[in-house]
C-alpha positions as CSV (number, residue, x, y, z in Angstrom):
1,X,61.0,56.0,141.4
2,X,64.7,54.8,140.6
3,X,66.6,55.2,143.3
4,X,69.3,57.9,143.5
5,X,66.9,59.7,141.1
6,X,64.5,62.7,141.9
7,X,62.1,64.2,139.8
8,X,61.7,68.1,140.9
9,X,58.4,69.0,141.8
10,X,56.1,71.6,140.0
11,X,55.5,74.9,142.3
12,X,52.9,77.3,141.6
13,X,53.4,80.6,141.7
14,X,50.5,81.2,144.5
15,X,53.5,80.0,146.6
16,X,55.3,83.5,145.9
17,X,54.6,86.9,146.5
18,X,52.7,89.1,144.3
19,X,54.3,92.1,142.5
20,X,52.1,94.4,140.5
21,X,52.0,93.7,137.2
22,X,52.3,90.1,137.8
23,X,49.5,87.8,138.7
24,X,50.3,84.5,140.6
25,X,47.6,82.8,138.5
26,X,49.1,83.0,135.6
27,X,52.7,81.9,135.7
28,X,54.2,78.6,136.7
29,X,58.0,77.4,137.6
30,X,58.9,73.9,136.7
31,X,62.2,72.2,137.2
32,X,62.9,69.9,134.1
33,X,65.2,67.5,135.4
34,X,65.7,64.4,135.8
35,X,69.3,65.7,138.0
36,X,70.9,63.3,140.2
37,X,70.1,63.3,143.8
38,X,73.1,65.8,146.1
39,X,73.8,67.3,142.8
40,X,71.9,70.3,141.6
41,X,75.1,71.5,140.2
42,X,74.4,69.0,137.1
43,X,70.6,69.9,136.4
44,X,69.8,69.3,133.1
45,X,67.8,72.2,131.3
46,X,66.8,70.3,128.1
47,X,64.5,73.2,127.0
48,X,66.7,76.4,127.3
49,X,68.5,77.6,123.9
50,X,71.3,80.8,124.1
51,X,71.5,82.5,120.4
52,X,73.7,85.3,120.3
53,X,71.9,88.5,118.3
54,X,73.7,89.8,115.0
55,X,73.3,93.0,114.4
56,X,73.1,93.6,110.6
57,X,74.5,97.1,110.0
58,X,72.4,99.4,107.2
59,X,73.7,99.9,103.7
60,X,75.7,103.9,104.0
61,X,75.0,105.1,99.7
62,X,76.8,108.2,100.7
63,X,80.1,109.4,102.9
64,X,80.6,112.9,103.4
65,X,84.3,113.9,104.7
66,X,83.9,116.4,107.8
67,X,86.8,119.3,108.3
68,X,89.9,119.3,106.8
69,X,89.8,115.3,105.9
70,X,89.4,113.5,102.5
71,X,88.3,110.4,101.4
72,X,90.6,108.7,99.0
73,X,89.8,105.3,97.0
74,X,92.7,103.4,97.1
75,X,94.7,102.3,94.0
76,X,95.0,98.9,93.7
77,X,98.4,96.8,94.5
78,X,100.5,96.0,91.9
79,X,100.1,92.3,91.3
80,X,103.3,92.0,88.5
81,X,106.5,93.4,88.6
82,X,107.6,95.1,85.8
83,X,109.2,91.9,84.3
84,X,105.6,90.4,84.0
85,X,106.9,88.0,87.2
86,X,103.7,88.0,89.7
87,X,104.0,88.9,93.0
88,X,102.8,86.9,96.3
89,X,100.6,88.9,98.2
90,X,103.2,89.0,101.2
91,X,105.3,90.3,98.5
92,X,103.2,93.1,96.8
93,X,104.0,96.4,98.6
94,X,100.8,98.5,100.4
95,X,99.7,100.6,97.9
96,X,99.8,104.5,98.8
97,X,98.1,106.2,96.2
98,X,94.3,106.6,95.4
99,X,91.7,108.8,93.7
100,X,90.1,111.7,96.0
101,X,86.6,111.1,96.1
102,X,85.4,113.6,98.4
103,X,86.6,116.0,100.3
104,X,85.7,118.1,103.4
105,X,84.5,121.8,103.8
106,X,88.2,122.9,105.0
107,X,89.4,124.7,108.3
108,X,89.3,128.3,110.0
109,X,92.8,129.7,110.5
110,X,92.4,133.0,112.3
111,X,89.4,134.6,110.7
112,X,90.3,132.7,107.2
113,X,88.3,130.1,106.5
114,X,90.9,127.3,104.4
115,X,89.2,124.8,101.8
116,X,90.7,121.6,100.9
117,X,93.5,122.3,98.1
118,X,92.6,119.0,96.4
119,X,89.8,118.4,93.9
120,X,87.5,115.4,93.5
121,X,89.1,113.4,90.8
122,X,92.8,114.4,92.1
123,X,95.5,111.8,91.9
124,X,97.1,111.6,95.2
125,X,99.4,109.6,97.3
126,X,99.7,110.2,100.9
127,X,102.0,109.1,104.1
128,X,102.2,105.5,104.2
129,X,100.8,104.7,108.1
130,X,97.8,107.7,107.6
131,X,94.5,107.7,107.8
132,X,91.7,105.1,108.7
133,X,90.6,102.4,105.9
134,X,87.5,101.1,105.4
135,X,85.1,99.5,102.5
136,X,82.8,101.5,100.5
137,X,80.5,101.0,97.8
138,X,82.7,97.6,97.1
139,X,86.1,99.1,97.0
140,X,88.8,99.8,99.6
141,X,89.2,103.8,100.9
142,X,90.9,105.6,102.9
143,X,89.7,108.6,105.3
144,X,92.7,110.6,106.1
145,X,93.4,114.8,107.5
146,X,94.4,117.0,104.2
147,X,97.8,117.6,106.0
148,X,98.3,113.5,105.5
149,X,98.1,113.7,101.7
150,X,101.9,114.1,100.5
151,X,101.5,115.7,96.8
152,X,99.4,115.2,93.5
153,X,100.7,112.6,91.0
154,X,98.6,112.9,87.7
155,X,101.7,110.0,86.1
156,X,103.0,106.9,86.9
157,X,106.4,108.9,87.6
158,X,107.3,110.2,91.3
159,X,109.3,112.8,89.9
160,X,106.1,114.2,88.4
161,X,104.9,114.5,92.5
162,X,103.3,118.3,93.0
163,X,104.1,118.5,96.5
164,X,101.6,120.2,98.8
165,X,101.9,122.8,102.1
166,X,105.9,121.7,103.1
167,X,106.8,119.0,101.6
168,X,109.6,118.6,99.6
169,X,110.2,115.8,97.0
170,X,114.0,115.1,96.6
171,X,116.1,112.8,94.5
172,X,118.2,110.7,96.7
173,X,121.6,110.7,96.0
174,X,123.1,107.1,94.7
175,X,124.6,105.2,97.9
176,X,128.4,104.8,97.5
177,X,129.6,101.2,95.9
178,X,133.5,101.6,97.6
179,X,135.1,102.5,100.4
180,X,137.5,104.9,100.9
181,X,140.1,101.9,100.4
182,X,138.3,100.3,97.7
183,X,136.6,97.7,98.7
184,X,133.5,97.2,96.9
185,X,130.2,97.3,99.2
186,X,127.2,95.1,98.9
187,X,123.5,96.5,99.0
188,X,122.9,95.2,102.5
189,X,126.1,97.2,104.3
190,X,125.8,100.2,102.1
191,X,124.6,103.5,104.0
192,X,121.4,105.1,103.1
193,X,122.4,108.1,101.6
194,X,120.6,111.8,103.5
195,X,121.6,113.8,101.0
196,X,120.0,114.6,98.0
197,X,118.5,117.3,95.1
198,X,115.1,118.9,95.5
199,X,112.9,117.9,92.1
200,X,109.7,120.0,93.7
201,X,108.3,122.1,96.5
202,X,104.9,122.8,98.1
203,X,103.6,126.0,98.0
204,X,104.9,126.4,101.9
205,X,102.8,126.0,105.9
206,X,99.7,128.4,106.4
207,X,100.6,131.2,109.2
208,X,98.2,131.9,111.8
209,X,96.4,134.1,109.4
210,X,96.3,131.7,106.9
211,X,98.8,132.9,104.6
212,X,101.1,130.8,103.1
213,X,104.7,131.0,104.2
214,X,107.2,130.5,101.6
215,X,109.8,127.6,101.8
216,X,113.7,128.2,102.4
217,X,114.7,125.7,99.9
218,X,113.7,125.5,95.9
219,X,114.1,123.2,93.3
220,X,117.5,122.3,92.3
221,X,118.9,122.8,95.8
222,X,121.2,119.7,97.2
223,X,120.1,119.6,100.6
224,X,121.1,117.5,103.5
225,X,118.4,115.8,105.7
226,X,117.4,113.7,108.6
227,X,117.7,110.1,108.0
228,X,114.5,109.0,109.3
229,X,112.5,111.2,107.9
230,X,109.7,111.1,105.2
231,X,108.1,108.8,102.4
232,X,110.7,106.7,100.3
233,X,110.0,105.9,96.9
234,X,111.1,104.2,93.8
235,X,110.4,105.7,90.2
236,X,110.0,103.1,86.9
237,X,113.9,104.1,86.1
238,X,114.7,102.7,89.6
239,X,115.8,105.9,90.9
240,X,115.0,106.7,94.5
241,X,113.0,109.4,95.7
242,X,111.6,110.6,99.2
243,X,109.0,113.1,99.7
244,X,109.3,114.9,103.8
245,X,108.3,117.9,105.2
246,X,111.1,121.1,105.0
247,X,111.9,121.0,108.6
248,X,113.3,117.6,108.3
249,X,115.9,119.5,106.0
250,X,118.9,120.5,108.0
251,X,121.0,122.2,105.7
252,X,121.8,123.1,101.8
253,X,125.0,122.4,100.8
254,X,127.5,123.8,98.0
């Protein structure tokens, strides 16, 4: 035997107490060493092998939206502006439109019982932080609550938006280029404009019956609003749109 060297010894497992179930006969502990005399902190265990398990999940054919919540395949991102230049992907902005693929069996409201007002096969496009994505069947959808979709859009125009419940879809109003004095702004100091004319309205909130409330405001209405508020949007003729609900309206002006 080298010296500074110990081989461990084999014990049987006579030497420890029975347990039922377990006969001493028939299992043995071995050390494997070699370790290093004064160090059993550095044993060796040549034979013993960690895997982690993977967990494979199954294959899901079917999804079936629970409630008041759709499930919308997600229109791919642009990947050209409309000069033919192609985009980065840092560059291409989050698509938030899609094709409703299913949708829920709707809510109770009082005694009323409220289905979805969006069809399988609508064109939609919806609030831009809503919703939960996830792959399906090889393509990217989204999950999302009814009240989360902002209006059908059968074109590739926003002005074309049918807006659903409250929301409002309204055609900002062009930023001022001078100031009062006349000096000429650039894009970066000019103020976003909260003041604009409504294109289209939703067919107004449910009451606690389930009846639908009409809005205060209608199409053609120049209406001030708060800043913050809603979904902006560009149209092809690079006018700017923004689609919020009519309590973010604060007042019509004439």
């Amino acid at each position: 035997m080298a010296s500074g060297q110990l081989t461990a010894p084999a014990f049987s497992a006579r030497l420890v107490p029975s347990f039922d179930g377990l006969k001493p006969s028939t299992v043995k502990f071995a050390f494997v060493g070699p370790f290093k005399g004064g160090s059993l902190a550095q044993r060796s265990f040549r034979g013993l092998v960690v895997r982690a398990a993977t967990v494979v999940a199954p294959k899901y054919t079917s999804l079936k939206p629970l409630g008041d919540r759709v499930l919308v395949k997600i229109k791919t991102a642009e990947e050209k502006t409309q000069g033919g230049i192609l985009l980065p992907s840092t560059a291409q902005s989050k698509p938030q439109g899609g094709e409703v693929v299913a949708v829920g069996e709707g809510r109770t409201i009082g005694k009323s019982q409220i289905d979805i007002s969006v069809k399988t096969g609508s064109q939609v496009i919806y609030s831009k932080y809503a919703g939960t994505e996830l792959e399906f069947n090889g393509s990217n959808h989204l999950i999302l609550k009814e009240d989360d979709i902002l209006g059908i859009l059968e074109t590739e125009d926003v002005k074309d938006l049918k807006p659903l419940n409250e929301r409002i879809l309204i055609k900002v109003a062009e930023a001022e280029q001078k100031t009062a004095g006349g000096l000429l702004l650039t894009e970066a100091s000019k103020e976003k404009p909260s003041i604009g004319t409504v294109i289209a309205v939703g067919p107004g909130p449910l009451d606690e019956e389930g009846n639908r409330k009409p809005l205060t405001v209608s199409a053609g209405n120049t209406v001030m609003y708060s800043k913050y508020a809603g979904n902006d949007f560009k149209n092809s003729d690079g006018s700017d749109y923004i689609v919020l609900r009519a309590s973010d309206v604060m007042a019509v002006l004439s």
